[in-house]
N, CA, C and O atoms as a CHARMM CRD file, in Angstrom:
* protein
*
  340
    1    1 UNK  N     37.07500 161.23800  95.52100 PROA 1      0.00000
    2    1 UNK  CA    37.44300 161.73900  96.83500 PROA 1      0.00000
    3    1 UNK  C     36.32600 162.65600  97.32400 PROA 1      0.00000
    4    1 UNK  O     35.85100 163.37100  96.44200 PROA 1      0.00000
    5    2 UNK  N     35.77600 162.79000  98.62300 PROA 2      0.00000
    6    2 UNK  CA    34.86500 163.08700  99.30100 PROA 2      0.00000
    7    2 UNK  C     35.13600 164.79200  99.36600 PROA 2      0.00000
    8    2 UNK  O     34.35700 165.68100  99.02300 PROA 2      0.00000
    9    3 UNK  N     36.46500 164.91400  99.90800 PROA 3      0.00000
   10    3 UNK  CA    36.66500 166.18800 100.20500 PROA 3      0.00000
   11    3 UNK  C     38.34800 166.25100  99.46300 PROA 3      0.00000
   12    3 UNK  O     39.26100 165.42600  99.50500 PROA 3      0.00000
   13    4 UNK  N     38.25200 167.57700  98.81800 PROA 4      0.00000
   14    4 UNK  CA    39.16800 168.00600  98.45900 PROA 4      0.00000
   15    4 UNK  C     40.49100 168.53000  98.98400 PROA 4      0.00000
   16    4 UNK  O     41.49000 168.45800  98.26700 PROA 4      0.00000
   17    5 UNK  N     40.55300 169.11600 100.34100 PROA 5      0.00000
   18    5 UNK  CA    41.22300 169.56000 101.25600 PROA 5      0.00000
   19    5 UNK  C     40.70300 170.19300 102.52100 PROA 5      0.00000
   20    5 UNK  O     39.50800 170.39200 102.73900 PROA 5      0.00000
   21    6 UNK  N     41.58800 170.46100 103.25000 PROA 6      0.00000
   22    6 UNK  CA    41.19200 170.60800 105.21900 PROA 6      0.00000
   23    6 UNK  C     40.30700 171.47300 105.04600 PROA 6      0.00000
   24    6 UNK  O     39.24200 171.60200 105.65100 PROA 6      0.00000
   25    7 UNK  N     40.93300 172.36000 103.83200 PROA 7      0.00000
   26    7 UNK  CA    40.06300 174.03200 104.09100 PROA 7      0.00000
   27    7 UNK  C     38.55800 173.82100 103.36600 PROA 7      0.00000
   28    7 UNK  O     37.74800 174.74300 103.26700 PROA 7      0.00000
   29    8 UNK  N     38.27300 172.20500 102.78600 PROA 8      0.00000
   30    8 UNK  CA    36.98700 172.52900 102.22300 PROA 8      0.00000
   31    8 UNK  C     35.94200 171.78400 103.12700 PROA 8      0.00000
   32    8 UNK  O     34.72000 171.82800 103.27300 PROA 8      0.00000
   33    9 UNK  N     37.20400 170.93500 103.77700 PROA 9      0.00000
   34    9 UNK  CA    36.34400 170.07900 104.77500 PROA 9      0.00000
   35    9 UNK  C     35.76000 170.90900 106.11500 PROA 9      0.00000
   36    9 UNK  O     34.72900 170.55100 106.68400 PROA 9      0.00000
   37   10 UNK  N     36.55200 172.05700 106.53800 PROA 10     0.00000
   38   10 UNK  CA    36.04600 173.40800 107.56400 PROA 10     0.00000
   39   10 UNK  C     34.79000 173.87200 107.24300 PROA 10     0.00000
   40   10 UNK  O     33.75600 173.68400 107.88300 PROA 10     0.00000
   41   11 UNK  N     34.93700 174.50700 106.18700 PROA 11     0.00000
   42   11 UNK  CA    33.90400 175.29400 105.78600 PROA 11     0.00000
   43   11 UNK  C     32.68000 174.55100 105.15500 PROA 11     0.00000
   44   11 UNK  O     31.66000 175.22900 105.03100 PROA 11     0.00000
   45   12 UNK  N     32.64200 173.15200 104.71100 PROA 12     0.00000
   46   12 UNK  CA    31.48300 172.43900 104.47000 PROA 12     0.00000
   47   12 UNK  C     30.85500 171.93700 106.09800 PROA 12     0.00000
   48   12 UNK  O     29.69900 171.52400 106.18200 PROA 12     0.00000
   49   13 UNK  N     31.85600 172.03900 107.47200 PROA 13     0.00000
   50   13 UNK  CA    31.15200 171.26100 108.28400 PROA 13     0.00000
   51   13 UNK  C     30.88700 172.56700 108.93300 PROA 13     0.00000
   52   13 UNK  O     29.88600 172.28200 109.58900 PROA 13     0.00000
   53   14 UNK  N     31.11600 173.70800 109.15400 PROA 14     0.00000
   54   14 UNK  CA    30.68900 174.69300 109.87400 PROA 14     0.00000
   55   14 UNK  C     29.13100 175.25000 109.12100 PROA 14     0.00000
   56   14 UNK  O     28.24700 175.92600 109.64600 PROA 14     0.00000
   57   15 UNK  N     29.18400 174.80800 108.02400 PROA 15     0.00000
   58   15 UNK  CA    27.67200 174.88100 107.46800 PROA 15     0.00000
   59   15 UNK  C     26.25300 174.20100 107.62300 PROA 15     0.00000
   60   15 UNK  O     25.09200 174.50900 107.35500 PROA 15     0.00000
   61   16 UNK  N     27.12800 172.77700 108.36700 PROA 16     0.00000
   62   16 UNK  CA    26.32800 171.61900 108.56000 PROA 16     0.00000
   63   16 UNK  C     25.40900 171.71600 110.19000 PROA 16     0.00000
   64   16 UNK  O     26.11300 171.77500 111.19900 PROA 16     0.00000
   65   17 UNK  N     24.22900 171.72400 110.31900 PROA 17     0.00000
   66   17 UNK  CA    23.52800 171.59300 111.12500 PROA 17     0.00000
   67   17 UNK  C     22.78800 170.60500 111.55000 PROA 17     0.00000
   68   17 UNK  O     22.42000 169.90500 110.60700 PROA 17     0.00000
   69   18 UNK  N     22.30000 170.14500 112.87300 PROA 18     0.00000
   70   18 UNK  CA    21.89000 168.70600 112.96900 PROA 18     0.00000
   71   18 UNK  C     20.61600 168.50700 114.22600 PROA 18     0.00000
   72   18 UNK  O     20.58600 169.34000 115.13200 PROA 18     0.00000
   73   19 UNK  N     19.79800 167.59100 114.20900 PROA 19     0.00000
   74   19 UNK  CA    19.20900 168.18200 115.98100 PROA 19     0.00000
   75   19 UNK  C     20.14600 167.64600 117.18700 PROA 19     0.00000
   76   19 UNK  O     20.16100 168.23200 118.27000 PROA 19     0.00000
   77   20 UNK  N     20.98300 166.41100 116.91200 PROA 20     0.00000
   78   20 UNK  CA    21.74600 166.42100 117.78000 PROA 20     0.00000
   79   20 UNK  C     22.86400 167.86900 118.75600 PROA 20     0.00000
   80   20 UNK  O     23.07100 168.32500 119.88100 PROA 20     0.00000
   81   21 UNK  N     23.38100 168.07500 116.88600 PROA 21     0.00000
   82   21 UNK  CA    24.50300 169.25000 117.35300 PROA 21     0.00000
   83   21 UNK  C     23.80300 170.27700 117.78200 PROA 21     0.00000
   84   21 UNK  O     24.62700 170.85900 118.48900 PROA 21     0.00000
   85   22 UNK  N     22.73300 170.94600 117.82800 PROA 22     0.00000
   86   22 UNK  CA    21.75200 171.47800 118.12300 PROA 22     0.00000
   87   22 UNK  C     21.53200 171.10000 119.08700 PROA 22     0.00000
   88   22 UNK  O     22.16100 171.96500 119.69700 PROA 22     0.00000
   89   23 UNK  N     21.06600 170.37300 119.99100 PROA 23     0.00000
   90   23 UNK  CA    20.88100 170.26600 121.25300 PROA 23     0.00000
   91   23 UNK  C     21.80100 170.14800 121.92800 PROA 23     0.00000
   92   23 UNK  O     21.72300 170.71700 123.01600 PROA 23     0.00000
   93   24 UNK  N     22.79000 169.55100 121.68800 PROA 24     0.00000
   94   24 UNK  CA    24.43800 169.70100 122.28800 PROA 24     0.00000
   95   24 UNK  C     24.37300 170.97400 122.41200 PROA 24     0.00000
   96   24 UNK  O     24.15300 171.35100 123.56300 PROA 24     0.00000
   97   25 UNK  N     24.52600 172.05300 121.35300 PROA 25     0.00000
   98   25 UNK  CA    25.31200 173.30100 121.90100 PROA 25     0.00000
   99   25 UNK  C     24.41600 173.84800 122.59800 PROA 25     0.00000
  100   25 UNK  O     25.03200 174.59400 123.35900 PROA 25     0.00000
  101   26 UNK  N     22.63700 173.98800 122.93400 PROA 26     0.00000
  102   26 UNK  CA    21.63200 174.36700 124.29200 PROA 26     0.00000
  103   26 UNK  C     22.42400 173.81500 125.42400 PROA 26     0.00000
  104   26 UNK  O     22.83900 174.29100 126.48100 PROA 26     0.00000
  105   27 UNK  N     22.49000 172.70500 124.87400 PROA 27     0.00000
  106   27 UNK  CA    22.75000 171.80400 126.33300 PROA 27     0.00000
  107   27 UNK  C     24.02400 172.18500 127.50200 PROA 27     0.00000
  108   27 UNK  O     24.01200 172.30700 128.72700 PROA 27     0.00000
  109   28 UNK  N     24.94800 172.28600 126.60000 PROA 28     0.00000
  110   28 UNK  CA    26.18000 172.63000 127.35800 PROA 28     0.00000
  111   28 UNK  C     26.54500 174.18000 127.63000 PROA 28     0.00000
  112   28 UNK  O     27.47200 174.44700 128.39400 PROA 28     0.00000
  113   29 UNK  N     25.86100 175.11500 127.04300 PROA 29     0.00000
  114   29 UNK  CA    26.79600 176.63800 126.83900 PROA 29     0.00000
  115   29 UNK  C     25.56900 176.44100 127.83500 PROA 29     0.00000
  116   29 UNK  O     25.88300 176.45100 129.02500 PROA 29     0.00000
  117   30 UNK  N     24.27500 176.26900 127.54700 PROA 30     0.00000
  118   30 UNK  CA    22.90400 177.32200 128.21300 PROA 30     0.00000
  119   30 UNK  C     22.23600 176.30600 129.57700 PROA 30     0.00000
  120   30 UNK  O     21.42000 176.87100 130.30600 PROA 30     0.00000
  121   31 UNK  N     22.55300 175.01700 129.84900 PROA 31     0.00000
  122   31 UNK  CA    22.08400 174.41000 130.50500 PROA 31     0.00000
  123   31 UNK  C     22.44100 173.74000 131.90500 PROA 31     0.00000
  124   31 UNK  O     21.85000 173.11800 132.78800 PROA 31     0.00000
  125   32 UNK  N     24.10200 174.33600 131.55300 PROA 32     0.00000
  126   32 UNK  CA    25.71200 173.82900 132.58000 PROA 32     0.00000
  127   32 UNK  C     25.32800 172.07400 132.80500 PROA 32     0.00000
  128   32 UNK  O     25.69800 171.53500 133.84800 PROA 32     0.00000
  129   33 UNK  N     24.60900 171.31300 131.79900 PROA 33     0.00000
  130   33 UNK  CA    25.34500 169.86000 131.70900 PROA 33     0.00000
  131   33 UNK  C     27.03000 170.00500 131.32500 PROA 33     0.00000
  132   33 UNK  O     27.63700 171.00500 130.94300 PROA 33     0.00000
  133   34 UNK  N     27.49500 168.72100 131.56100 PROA 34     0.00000
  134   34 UNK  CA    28.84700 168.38200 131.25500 PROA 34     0.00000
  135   34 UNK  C     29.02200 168.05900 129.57000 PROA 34     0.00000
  136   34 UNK  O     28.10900 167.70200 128.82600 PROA 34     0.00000
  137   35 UNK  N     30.13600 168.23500 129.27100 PROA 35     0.00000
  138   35 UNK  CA    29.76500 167.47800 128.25200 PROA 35     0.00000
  139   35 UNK  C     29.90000 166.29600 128.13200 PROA 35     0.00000
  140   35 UNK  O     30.71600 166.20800 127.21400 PROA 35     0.00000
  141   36 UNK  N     29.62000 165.19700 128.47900 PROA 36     0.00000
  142   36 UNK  CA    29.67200 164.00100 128.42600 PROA 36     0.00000
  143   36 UNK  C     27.80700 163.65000 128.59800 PROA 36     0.00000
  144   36 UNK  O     27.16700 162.86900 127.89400 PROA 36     0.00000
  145   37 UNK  N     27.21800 164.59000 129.86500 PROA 37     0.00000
  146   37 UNK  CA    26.03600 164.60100 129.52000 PROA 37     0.00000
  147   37 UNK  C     25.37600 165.28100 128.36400 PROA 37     0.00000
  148   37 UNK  O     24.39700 164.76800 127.82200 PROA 37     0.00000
  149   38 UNK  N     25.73500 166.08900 128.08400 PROA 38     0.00000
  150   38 UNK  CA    24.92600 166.87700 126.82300 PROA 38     0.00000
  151   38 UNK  C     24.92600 166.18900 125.82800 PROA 38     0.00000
  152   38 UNK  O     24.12500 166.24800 124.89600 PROA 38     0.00000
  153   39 UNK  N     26.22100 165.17500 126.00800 PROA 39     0.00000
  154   39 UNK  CA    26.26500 164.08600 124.43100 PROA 39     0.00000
  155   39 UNK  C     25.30000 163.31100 124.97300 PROA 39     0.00000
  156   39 UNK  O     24.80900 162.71300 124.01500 PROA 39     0.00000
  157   40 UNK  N     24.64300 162.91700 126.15600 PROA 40     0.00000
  158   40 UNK  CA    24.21900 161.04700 126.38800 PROA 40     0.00000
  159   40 UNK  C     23.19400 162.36700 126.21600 PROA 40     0.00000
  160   40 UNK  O     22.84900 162.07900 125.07000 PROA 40     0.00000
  161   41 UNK  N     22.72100 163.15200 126.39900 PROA 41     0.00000
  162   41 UNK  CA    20.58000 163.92800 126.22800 PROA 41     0.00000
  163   41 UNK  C     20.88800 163.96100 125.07100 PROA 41     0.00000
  164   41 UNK  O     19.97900 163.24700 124.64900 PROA 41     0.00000
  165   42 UNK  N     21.49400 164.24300 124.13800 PROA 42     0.00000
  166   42 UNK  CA    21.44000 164.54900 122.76400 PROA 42     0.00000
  167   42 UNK  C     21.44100 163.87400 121.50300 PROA 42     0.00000
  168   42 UNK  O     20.73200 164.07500 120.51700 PROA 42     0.00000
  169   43 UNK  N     22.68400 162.73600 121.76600 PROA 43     0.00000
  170   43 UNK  CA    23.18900 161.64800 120.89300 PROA 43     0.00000
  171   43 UNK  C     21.73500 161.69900 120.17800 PROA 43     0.00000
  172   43 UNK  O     21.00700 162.57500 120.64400 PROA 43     0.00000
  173   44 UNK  N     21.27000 161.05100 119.30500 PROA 44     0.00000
  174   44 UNK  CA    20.15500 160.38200 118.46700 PROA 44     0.00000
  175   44 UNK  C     18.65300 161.01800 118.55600 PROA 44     0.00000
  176   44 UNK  O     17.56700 160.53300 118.23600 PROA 44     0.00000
  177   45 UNK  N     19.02300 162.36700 119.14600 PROA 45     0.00000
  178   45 UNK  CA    17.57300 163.34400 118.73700 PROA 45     0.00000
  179   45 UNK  C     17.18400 163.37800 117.55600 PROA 45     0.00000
  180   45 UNK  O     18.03400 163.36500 116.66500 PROA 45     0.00000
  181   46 UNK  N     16.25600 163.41400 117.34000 PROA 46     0.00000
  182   46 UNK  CA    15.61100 164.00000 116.19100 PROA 46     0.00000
  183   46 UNK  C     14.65000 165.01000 116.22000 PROA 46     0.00000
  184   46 UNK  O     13.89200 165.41000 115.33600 PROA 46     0.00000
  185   47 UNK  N     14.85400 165.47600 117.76500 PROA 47     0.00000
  186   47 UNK  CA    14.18700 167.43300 117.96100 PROA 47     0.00000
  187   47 UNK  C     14.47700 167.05500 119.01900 PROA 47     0.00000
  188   47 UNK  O     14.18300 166.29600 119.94200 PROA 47     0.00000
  189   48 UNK  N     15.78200 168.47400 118.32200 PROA 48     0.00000
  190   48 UNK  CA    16.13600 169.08400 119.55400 PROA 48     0.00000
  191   48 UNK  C     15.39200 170.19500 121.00000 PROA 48     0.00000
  192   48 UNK  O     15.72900 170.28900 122.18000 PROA 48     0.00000
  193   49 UNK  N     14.39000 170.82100 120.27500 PROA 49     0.00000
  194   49 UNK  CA    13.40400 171.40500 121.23700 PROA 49     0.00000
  195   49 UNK  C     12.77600 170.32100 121.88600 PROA 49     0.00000
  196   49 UNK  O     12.45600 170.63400 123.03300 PROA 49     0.00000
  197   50 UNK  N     12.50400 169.25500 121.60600 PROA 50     0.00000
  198   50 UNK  CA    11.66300 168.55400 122.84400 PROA 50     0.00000
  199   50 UNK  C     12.59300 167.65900 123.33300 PROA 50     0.00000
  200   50 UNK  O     12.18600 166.77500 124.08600 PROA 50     0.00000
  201   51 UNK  N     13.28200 167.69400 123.16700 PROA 51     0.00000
  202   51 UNK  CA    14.92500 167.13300 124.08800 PROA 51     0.00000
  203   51 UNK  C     14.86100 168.12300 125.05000 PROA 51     0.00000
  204   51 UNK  O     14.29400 167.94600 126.12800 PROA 51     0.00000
  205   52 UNK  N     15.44800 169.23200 124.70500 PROA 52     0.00000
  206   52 UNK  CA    15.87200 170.11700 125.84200 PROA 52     0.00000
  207   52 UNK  C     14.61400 170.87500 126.79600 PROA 52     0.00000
  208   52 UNK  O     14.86600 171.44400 127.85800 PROA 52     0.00000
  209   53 UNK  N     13.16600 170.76400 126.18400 PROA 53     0.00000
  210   53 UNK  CA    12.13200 170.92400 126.67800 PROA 53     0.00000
  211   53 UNK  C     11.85300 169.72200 128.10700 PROA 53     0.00000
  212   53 UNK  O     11.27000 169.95600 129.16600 PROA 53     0.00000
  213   54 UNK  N     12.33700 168.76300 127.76600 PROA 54     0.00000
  214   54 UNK  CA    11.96000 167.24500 128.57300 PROA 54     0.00000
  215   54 UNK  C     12.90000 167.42300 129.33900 PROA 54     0.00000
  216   54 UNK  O     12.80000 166.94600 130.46900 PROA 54     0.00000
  217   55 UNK  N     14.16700 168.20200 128.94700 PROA 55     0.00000
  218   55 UNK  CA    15.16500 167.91100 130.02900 PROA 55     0.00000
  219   55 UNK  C     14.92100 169.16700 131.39500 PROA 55     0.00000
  220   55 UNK  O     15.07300 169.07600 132.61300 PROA 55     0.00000
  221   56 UNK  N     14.57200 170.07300 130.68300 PROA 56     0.00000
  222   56 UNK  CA    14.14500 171.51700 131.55600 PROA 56     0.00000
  223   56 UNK  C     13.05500 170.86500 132.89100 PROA 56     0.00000
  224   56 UNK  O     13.19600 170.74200 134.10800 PROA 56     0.00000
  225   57 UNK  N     12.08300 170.58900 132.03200 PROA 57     0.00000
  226   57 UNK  CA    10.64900 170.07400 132.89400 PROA 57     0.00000
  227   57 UNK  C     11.32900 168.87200 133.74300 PROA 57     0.00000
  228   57 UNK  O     10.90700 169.00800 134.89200 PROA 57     0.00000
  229   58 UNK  N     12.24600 167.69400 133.67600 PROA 58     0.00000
  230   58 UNK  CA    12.63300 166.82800 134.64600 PROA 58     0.00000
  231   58 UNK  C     13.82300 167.40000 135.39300 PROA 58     0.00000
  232   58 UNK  O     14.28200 166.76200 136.34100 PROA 58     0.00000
  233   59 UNK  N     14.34400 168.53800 135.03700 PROA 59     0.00000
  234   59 UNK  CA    15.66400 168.86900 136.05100 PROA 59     0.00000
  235   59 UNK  C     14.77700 169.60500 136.76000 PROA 59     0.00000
  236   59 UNK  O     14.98200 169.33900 137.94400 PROA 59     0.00000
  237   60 UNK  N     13.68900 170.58000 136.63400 PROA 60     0.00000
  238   60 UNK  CA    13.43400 171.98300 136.99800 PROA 60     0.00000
  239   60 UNK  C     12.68900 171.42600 138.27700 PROA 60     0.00000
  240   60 UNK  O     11.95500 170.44800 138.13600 PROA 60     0.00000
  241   61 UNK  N     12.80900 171.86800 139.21400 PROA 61     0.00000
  242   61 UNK  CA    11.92000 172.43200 140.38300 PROA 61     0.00000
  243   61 UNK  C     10.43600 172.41500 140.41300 PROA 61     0.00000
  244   61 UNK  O      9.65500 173.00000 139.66300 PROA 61     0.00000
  245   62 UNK  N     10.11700 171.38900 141.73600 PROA 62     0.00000
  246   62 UNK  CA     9.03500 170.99900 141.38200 PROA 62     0.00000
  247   62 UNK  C      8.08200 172.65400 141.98300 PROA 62     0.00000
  248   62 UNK  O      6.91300 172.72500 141.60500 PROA 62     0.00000
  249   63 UNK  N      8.55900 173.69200 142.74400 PROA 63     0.00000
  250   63 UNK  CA     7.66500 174.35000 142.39500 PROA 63     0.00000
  251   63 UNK  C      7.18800 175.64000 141.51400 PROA 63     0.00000
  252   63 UNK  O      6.39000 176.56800 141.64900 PROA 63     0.00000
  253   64 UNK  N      8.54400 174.97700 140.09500 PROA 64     0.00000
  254   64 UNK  CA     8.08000 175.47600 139.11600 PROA 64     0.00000
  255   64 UNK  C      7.90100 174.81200 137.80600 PROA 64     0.00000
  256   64 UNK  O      8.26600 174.95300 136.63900 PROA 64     0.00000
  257   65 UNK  N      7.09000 173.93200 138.61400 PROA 65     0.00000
  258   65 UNK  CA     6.18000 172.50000 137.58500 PROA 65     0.00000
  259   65 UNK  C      7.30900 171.63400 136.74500 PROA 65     0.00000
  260   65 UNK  O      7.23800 171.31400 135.55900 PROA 65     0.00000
  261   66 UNK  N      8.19900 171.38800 137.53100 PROA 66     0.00000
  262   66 UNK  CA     8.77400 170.23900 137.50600 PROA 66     0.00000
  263   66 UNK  C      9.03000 169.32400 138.36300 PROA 66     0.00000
  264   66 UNK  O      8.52100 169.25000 139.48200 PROA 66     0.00000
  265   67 UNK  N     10.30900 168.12800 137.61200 PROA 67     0.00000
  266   67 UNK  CA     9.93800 167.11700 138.23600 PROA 67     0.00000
  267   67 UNK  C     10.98700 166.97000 139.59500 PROA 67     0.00000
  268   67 UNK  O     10.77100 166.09400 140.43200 PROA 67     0.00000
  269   68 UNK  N     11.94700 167.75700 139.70100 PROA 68     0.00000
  270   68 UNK  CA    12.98700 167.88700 140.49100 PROA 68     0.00000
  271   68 UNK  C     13.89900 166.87900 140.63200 PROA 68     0.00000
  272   68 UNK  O     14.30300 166.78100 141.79100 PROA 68     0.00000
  273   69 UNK  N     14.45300 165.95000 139.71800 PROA 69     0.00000
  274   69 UNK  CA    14.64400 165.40000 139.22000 PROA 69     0.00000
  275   69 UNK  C     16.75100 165.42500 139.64700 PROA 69     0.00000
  276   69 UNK  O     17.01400 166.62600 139.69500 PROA 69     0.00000
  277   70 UNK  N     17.56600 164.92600 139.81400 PROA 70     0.00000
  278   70 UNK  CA    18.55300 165.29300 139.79000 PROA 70     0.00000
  279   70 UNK  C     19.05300 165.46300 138.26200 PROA 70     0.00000
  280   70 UNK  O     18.21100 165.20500 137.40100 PROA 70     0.00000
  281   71 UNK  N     20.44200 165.90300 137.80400 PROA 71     0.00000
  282   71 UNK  CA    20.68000 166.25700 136.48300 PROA 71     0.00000
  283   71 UNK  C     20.62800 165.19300 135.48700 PROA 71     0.00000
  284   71 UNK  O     20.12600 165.11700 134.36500 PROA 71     0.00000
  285   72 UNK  N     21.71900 163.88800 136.69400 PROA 72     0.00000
  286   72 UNK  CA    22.13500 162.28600 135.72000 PROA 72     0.00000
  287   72 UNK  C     20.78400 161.95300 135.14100 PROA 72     0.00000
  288   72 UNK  O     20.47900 161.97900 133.94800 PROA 72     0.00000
  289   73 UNK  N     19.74400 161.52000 136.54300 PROA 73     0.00000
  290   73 UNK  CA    18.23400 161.21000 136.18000 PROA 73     0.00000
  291   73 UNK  C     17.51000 161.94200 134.82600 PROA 73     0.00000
  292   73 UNK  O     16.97700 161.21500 133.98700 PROA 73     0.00000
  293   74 UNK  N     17.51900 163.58200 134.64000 PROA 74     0.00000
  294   74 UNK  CA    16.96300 164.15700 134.05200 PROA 74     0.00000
  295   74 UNK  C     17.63100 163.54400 132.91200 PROA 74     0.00000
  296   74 UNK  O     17.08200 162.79100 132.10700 PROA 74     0.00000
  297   75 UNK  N     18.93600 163.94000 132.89100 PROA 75     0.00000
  298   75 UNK  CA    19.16400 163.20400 130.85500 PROA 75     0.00000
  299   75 UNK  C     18.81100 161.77700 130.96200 PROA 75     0.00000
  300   75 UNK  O     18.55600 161.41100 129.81500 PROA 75     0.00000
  301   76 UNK  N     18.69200 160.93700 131.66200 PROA 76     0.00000
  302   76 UNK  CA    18.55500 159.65400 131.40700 PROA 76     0.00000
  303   76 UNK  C     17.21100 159.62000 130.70200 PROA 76     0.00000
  304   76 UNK  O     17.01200 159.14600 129.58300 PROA 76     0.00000
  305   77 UNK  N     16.18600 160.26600 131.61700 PROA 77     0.00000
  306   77 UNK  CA    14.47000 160.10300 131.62300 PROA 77     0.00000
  307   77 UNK  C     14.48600 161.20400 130.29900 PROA 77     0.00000
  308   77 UNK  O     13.38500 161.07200 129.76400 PROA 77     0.00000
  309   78 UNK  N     14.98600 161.84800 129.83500 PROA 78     0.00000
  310   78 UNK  CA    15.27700 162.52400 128.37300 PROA 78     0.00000
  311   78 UNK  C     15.55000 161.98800 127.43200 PROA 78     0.00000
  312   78 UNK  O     14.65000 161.78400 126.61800 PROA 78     0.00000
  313   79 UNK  N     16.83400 161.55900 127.16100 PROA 79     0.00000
  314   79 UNK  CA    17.64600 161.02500 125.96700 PROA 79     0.00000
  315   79 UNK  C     16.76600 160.43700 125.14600 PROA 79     0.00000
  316   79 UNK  O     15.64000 160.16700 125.56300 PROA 79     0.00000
  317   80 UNK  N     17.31200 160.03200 123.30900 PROA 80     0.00000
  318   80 UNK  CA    16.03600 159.32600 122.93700 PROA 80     0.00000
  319   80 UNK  C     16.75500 157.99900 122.63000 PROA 80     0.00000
  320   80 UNK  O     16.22300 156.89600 122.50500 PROA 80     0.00000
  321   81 UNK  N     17.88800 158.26500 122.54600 PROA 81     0.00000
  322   81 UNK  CA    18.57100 156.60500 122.40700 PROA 81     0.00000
  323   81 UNK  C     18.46500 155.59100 123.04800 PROA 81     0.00000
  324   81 UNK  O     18.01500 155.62400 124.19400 PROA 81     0.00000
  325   82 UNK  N     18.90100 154.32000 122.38600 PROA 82     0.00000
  326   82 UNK  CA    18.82100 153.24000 123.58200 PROA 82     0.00000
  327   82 UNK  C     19.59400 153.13300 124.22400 PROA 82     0.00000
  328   82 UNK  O     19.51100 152.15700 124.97100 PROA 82     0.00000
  329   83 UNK  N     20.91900 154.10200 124.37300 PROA 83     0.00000
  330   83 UNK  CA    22.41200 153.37800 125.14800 PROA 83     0.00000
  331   83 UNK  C     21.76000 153.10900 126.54800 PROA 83     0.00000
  332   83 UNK  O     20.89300 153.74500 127.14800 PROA 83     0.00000
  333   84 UNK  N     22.34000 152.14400 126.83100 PROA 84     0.00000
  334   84 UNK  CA    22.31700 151.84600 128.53700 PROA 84     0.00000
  335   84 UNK  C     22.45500 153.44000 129.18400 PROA 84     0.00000
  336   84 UNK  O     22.72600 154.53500 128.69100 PROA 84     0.00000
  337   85 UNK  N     22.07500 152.89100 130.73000 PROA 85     0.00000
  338   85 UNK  CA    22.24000 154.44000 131.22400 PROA 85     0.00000
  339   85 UNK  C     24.13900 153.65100 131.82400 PROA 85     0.00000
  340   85 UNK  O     24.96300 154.37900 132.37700 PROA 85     0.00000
């Protein structure tokens, strides 16, 4: 058996870190994506800093050297997965 009980399965996953879950929690507390977007920029990162770096520079304002980009566009032209948009 994998896990012994609820209480070992808590405390082994609150230990667990990831670049996905990692860019999820930038994404949504610090970035006001949805979460439905923060999952489609995040899903299948494997760095999370240049996820949320790519997503900054295509949402941000082009006259503060970005691409001005609307939000949907920005995670799309971000994400690293293949899902369809």
């Amino acid at each position: 058996m994998l896990f012994n009980s609820g209480a070992a399965v808590s405390g082994e996953l609150s230990e667990i870190s990831s670049e996905p879950t990692n860019c999820y929690q930038l994404a949504w507390n610090n970035l006001g994506l949805s979460t439905g977007q923060a999952i489609k920029l995040c899903s299948g990162t494997t760095d999370a800093p240049k996820t949320i770096e790519c997503f900054i520079k295509a949402y941000g304002h082009p006259d503060d050297d970005g691409l001005g980009l609307p939000m949907g566009f920005a995670v799309n032209l971000c994400k690293t997965n293949s899902e369809p948009f």
